[in-house]
N, C-alpha and C positions, 0 to 999 in steps of 0.2 A: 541187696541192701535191706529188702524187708525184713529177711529171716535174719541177721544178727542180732545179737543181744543187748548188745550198746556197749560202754566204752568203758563200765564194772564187768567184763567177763570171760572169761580164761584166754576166747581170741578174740579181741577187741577191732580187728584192722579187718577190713571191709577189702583187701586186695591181697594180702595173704595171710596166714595160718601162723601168725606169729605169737608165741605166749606171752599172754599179759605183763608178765613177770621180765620179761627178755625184749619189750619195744625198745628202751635207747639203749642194746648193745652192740647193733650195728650188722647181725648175724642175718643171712639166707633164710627165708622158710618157704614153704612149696605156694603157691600162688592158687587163690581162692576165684578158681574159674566158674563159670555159670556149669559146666560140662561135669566138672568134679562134685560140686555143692549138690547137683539135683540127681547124683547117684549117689552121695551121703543121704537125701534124701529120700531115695526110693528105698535103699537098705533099710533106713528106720521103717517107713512104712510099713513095710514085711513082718516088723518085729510083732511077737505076741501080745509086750505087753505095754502100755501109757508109759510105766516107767522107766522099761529099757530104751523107748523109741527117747525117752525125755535123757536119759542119761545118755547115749548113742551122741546123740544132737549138742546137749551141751559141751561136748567133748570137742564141736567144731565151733563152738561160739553160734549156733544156732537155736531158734526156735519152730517148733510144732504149729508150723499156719499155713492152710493149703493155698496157695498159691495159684488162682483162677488165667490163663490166656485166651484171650480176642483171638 
């Protein structure tokens, strides 16, 4: 829930990967697992450069914030 963008942005929904554009039409989209998001995330990491990791990212309704675990 941190790394979402909030509820202006391409995927707004916090359980799957649904376009902004397509919430009330009722359609399947693939489900926004902790397991799928934090290999979106290591992808961008990898990336060369701010603004590919930044466009990468927005692409899943995510943002560029490391995310520390206890």
């Amino acid at each position: 829930m941190a790394l979402i963008r909030g509820t202006t942005c391409n995927f707004p929904c916090p359980v799957c990967l649904v376009p902004g554009t397509q919430l009330s039409d009722g359609s399947e989209h693939p489900l926004r697992t902790s397991e799928s998001m934090q290999q979106v995330y290591k992808e961008a990491k990898a990336m060369a450069s701010k603004t590919q990791r930044d466009e990468y990212l927005t692409n899943y309704g995510l943002c560029n914030v490391e995310v520390v675990r206890n």
